[in-house]
Structure formats: structure tokens, C-alpha cells
C-alpha positions in Angstrom: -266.3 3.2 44.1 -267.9 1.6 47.1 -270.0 3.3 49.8 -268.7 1.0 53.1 -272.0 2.6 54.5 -274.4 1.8 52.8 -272.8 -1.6 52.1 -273.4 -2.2 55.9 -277.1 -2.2 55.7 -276.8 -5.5 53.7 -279.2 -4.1 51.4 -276.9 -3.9 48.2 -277.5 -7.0 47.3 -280.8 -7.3 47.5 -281.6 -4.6 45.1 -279.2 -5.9 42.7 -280.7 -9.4 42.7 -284.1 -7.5 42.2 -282.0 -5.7 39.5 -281.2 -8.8 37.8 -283.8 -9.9 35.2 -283.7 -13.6 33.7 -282.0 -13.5 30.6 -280.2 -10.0 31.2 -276.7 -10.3 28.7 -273.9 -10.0 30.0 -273.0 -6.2 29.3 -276.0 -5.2 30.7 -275.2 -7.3 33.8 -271.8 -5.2 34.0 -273.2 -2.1 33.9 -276.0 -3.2 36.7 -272.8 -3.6 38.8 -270.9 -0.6 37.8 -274.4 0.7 38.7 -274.9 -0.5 41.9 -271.2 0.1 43.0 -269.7 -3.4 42.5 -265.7 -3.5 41.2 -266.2 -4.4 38.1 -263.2 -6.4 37.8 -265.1 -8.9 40.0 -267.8 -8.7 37.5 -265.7 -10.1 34.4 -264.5 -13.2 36.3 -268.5 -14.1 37.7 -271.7 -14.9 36.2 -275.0 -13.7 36.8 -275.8 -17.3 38.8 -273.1 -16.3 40.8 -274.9 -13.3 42.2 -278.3 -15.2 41.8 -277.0 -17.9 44.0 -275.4 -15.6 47.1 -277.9 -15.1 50.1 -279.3 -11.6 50.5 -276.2 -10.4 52.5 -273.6 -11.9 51.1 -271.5 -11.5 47.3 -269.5 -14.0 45.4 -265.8 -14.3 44.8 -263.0 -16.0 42.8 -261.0 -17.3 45.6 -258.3 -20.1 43.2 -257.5 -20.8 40.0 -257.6 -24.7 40.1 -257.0 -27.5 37.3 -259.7 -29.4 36.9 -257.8 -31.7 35.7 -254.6 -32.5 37.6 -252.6 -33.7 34.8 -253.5 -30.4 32.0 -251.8 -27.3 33.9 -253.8 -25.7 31.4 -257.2 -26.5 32.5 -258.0 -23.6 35.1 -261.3 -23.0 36.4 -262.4 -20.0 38.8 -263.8 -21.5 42.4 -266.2 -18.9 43.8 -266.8 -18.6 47.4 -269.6 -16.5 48.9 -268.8 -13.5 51.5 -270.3 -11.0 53.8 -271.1 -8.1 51.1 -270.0 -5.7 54.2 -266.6 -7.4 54.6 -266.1 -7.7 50.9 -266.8 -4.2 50.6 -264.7 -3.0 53.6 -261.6 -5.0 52.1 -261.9 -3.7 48.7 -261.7 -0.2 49.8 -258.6 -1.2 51.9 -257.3 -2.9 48.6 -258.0 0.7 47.0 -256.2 2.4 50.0 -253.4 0.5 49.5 -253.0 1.6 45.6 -253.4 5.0 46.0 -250.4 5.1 48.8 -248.4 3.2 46.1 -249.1 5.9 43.7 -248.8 8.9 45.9 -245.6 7.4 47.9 -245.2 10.3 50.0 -242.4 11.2 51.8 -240.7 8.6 54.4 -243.2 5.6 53.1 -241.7 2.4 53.0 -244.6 0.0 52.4 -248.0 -0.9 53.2 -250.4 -4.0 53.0 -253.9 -4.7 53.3 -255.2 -6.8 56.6 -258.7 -7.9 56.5 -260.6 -8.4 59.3 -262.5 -11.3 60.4 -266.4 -12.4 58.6 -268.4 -11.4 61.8 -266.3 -8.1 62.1 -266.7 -6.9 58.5 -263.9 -4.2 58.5 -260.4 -4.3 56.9 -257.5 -1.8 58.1 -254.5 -1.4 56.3 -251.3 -0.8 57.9 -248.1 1.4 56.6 -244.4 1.2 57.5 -242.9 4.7 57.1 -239.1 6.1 58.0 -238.0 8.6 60.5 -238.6 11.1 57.2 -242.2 11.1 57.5 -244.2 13.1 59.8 -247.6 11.7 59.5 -249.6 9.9 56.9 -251.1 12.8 54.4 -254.4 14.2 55.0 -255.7 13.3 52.1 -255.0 9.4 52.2 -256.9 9.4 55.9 -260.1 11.3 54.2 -260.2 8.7 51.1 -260.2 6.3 53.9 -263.4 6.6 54.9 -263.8 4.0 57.8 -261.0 2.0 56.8 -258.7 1.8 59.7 -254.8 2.9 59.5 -252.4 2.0 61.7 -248.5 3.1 61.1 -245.3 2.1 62.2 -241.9 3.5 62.2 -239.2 1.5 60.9 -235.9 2.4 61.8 -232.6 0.9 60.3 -233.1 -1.0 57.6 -230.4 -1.2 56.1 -227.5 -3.9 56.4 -229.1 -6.7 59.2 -227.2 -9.5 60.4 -228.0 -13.1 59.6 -228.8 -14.9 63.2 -229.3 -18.5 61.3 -227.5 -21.3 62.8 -225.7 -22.8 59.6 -228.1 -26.2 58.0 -227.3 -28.4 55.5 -228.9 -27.7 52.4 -231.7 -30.1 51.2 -230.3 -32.1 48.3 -232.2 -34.6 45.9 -230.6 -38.1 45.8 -231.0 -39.0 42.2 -233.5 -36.9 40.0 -235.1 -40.3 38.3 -237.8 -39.4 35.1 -235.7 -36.5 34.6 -237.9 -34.4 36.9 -237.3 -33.1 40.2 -239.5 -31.4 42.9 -239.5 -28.3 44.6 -238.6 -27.1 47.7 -234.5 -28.9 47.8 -231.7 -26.8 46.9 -230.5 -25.6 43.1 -227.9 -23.9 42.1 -226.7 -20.4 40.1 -223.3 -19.7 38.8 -222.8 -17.3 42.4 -225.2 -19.5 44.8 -227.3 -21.4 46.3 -231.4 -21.2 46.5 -234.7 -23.1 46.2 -235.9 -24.6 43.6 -239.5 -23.8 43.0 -243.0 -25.7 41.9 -243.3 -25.8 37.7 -244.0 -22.0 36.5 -246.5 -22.2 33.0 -247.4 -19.7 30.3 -250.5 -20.6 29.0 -250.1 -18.1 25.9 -246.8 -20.8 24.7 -248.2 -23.3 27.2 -244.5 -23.4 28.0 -243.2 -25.2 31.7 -240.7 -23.5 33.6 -237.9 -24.6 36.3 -238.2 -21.3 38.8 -236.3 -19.9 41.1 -235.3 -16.3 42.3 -233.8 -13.5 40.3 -231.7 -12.4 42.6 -229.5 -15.9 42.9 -228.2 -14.4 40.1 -227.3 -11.4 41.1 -223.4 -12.3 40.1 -224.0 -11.6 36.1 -225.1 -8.6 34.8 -228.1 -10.1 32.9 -229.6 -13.4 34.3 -230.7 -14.1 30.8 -228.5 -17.2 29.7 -227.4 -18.0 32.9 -227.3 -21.6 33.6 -229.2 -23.1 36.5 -227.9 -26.8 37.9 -229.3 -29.0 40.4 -226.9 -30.6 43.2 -227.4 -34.4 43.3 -225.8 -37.0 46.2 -225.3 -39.7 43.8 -223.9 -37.5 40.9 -222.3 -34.1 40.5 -224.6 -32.2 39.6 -227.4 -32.3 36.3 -228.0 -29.5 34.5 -231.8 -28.0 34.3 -231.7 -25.6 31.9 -230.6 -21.6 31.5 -232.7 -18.7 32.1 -235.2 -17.4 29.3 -237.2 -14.5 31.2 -235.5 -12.9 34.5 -238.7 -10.4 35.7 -236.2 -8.7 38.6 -239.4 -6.9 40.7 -241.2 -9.2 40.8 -237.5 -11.6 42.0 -238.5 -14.6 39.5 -236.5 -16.0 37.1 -238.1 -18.5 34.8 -235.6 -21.5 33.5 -236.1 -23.6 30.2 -236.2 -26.7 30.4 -233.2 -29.0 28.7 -234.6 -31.3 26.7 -233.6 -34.3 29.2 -235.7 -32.9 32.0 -238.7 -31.4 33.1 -240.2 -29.3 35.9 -242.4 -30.4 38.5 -245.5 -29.5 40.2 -244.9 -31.7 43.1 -243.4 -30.0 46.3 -241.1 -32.0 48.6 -242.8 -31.6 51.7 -242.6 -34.3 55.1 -245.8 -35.8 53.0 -245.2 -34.5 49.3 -247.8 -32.8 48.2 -248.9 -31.8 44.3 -250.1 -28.2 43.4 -253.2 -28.2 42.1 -253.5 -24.2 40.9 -253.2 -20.9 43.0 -255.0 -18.0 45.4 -256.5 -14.8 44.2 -256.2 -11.8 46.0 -259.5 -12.7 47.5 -258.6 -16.2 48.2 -255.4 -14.6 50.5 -258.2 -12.3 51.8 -260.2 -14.9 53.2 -257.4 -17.1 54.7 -256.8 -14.3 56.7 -260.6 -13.3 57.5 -260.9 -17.5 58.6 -257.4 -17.0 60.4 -255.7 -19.8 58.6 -252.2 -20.4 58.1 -249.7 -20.8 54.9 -246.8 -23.1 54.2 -243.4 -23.4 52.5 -240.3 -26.1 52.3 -237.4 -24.1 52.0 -233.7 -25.5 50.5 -232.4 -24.7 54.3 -234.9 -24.0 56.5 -237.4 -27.5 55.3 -241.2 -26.9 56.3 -242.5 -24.0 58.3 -245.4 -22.7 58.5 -247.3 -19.9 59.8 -250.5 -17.1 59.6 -250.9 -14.7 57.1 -250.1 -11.2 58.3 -251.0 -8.8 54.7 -251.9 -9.2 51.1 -251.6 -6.9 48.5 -248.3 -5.9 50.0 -246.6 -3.0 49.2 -242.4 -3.3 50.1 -239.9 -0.3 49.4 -237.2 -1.8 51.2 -234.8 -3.1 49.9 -234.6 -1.2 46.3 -234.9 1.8 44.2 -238.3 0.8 43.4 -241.1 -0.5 45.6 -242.9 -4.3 44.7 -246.5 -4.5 44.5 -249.0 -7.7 44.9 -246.5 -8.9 47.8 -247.6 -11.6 50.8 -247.0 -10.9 54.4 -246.8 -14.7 56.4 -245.1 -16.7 59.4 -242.1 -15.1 60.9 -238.4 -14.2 60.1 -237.7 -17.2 60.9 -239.1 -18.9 58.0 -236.6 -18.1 55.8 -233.0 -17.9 55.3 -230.3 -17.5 52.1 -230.9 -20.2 50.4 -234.8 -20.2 50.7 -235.8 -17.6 48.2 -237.5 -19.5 45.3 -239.9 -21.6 47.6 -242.7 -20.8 47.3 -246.0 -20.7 50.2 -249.1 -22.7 49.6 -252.4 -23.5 51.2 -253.9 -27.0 51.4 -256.6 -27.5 48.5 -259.4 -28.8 50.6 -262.0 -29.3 47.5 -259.2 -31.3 45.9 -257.8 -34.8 46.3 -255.7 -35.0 50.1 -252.4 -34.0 48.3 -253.8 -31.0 46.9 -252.3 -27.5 47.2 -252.6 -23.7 46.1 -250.3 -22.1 45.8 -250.2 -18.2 47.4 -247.0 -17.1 46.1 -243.1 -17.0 45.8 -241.3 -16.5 48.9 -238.0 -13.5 48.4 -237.1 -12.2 51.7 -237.4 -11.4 55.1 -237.2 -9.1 57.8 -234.3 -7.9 59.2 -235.3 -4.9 61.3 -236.6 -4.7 64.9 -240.1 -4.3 65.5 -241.1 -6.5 62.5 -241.6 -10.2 61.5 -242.4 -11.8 58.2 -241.3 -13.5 55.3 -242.7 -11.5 52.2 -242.3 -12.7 48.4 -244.9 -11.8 45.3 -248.0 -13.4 44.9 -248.9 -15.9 42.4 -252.2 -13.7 41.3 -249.7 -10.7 40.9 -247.3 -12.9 38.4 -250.3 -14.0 36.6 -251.8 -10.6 36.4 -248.1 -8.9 35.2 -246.6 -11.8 33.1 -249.7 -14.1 32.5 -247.7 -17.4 34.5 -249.5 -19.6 36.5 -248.5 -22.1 38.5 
């Protein structure tokens, strides 16, 4: 585990570049981390030029999953950004934090996420929602905290909530020529209406996927076999396929193809714009650190944007069970019935000018007073649960 201390001093690094021999394998490399109190999991994704390249006070890491080539969504290389090694340390304790509330789930907590702080400040705080229930966070949580700030909130009645959206027209495709149709306009289940999202692979089948979310199905028992359609102005309606895999935490529901259509990785934006891969955690982590801002094109609501507010997300809200890997951005307003299954994304600014990563898959909002985000699972959590990419 880290030391945020000693990580302060900026002299970590140092020592494990003088650690670092020329030809050292790679296991040996891995332990030298372990070693020298680096999360290991960082390790497998990065090289030993990596590290070699970082200056003294700073550490590398994955921030996207990009294709390297635009047409093979199987392609994927790691981009690597380097970081402050205090703030990277600072926000992988928080990250830790924020796993061991999830686990311990004490009484009256409703959710967590992790907020980085920015690159000068190196610091991270994470902040918990909890019930009337609870009385104060645990003692124990606060001492594995260690410098990490905590900030709580109560949230009262969150149950029910009333929908405040003025009534919109649903964005609907003309024709759907090439048999392929973007994302963001409006699809339809057998009991609504909701977003159709960017192409969803497996890399283990290399299988495409129309997406959208589970829960537009929540009028069958088992989404599995349910037929999706898309709404057209010059026709009817086309069908896109029924639902192979319904993953109801994580709200995704993965659609195969018919054999007269295919999904798309373009999104229907004011410009259109073509996803070139996705964010890791520690590419949401730095949005936030740089104070950037994420995007979506909704079936109803069309294209919002707005800052990201928490990563790693932890929401007990709505369900028996609480979702992990979640995204904190923009505002309630962002989203309305009829959204879910858009997904947020991030301009790829080492790609070509229609470039985009995607951060994740938008579900819901908030309802209750005091609050005001959209929230939806990440596209590192789907990949690191179900192996998808998008």
C-alpha cells in the first residue's frame, strides 16, 4: 500500500529509477514496484521505459484504450500520460478508500466516489452520501484514510422524485442507409423508448453489439430475446436485432446484430463524431485533475455537456444492490427517460478532429435535493467485468 507521505517528498521515484537496472525482466521489475510501494496493477499495463522516461517527480499512467487503427476495433493500444507521483499516489489511496466503504457498507451508506484534486494540489478527497440511518462515518474508515480528505452528505428522500422535463420530441433517424445507424437518436424496446448507444465489442468473439440500457426492458421478465427496433421517418420501423447478454448492474444490454445491419461507432452529435476507444480510471482521474468537461447526445435531451464531478462511483440508490466503477458528470439536467443508453465521451485530442473516448454509459440521474449529476458505468468497469470495449 502507499505511504501519501513519503510519496510527497518526490523521492519515490527517484530511487526506483536508481532501482531499475538495464535489462532488468519483467518480474523482477514487478516486484521492484511491489517493493517500492507502486499498485501493481499499474505495473502490468507499463513498461520499464515507461518509468525510465517520467521525470524524477512524476509516474506514468494508462490514461485510454485507443485503436490504432480506426477501422480494426480490435487494435487497442495503452496511451500513457505522465503525473505528479504525489497526486497519483494521493488518488490511488482515495481509489482504495472508496473500495473498502463498498465492502464494509455500514449502516445508512448510500454511495461514495472518488474526486481528485488538481496537479499543483496533489490530494484527492473522496466524498460519501449516507441516510438519516447513519450517525457518522466509522472510525476505522477515517484512520485508513490517512490524509485523504472525507467529506459526507446526508441525502434525504430518495425515493419516488418527480420528472420536471418539459416533454421533447424524440430524436429519430430519417432512413438508416448501409444498414447502419449511429448513436445517440432514439431506439425502441417492446415497453419504451431510450438511446441507442456507440457499437459495444468483445474482443474474445470479436463480436459488435447494438447497446442500449437494461432497464428499457424492464417490461419482460428476462431481457434475453427481447427484440430491439429502431424508429425511422421514412419507414416504420427496422428491426436491429434481440438481446444476447442483458448485464442488469452494470444497466447494459448488448443486442445482436441481424444480419441486414450493423452497429456503429459514429455518434450523432451537431458535428458527428467517431469513437476512437475509451478512458481508464486514470484517464477520468485526470479530466478532473485538468478540470475538463464530458459530453453526451441523448434520444431527448440532444447534446449536453458538462464537468466531471466523481469516478469510481459508488451508487446504492436505486436497488437492492449498490453499482461500482460508476461516473459522476454535468447536471440533472442532462438526462431524461429516454436518455439512458447514451453514452459520455471526451474529445480524442492525439487522434484525427472527429476523434472521441469514450468515458462511459449514461443510466440515471438525480432526483433528490441537494444533489446534481447524471451517473452511468464506466467503460473501464464493463471492460474490466465483461471484457467489452467500445
Amino acid at each position: 500500500m502507499y505511504d501519501e507521505r513519503s510519496d510527497r517528498s518526490g523521492r519515490r521515484p527517484a530511487t526506483l529509477r536508481d532501482r531499475i537496472e538495464t535489462g532488468i525482466d519483467r518480474r523482477e521489475f514487478l516486484r521492484t514496484l511491489a517493493g517500492g510501494g507502486y499498485a501493481v496493477g499499474v505495473a502490468h499495463y507499463l513498461g520499464v521505459e515507461d518509468f525510465l522516461g517520467a521525470d524524477d517527480d512524476e509516474v506514468p499512467v494508462v490514461t485510454a484504450l485507443v485503436r490504432s487503427d480506426p477501422n480494426d476495433p480490435f487494435s487497442l493500444e495503452e496511451r500513457i500520460r505522465y503525473v505528479p507521483a504525489d497526486w497519483y499516489a494521493a488518488v490511488e489511496k482515495a481509489f482504495e478508500l472508496n473500495e473498502l466503504l463498498a465492502r464494509y457498507a455500514f449502516t445508512g451508506y448510500l454511495g461514495s466516489a472518488v474526486v481528485p484534486g488538481d496537479y499543483e494540489s496533489g490530494t484527492a478527497s473522496v466524498s460519501i452520501g449516507v441516510s438519516s440511518e447513519a450517525s457518522t462515518v466509522p472510525e476505522a474508515i477515517r484512520e485508513f484514510a490517512d490524509g485523504i480528505s472525507i467529506s459526507t452528505e446526508t441525502i434525504l428522500e430518495i425515493d419516488g422524485g418527480s420528472e420536471e422535463f418539459e416533454f421533447a420530441e424524440p430524436r429519430i433517424l430519417e432512413t438508416m442507409p448501409g444498414g447502419r445507424a449511429p448513436s445517440g437518436i432514439a431506439c425502441e424496446t417492446p415497453s419504451s423508448l431510450a438511446t441507442l448507444g456507440p457499437a459495444l465489442y468483445d474482443p474474445e468473439t470479436e463480436q459488435s453489439f447494438f447497446v442500449t440500457a437494461e432497464h428499457a426492458f424492464e417490461g419482460a421478465d428476462d431481457a434475453i430475446g427481447e427484440t430491439l427496433t429502431l424508429p425511422l421517418q421514412a419507414a416504420e420501423r427496422a428491426t436491429l436485432g434481440t438481446v444476447a447478454r442483458a448485464h442488469p448492474i452494470e444497466d447494459v444490454a448488448a443486442i445482436e446484430p441481424e444480419a441486414t445491419v450493423a452497429p456503429s461507432n459514429w455518434i450523432d452529435a451537431p458535428e458527428p463524431v467517431r469513437v476512437r476507444g475509451q478512458l481508464t480510471r486514470f484517464g477520468l482521474a485526470d479530466l478532473v485533475a485538468r478540470g475538463e468537461e464530458l459530453e453526451k447526445v441523448g434520444a431527448l435531451t440532444g447534446h449536453t455537456s458538462g464537468r466531471v464531478q466523481g469516478v469510481d462511483a459508488v451508487t446504492c440508490f436505486t436497488d437492492d444492490f449498490c453499482r461500482r466503477g460508476q461516473i459522476r458528470w454535468g447536471g440533472e439536467m442532462d438526462l431524461t427517460d429516454g436518455d439512458s443508453g447514451s453514452v459520455s465521451y471526451y474529445p480524442d485530442s492525439d487522434g484525427e478532429d472527429e476523434d472521441v473516448l469514450v468515458a462511459g454509459f449514461n443510466n440515471a440521474r438525480t432526483w433528490w435535493p441537494g444533489q446534481s449529476y447524471v451517473w452511468g458505468v464506466s467503460a473501464y468497469e464493463l471492460t474490466a467485468r465483461h471484457g467489452y470495449h467500445f
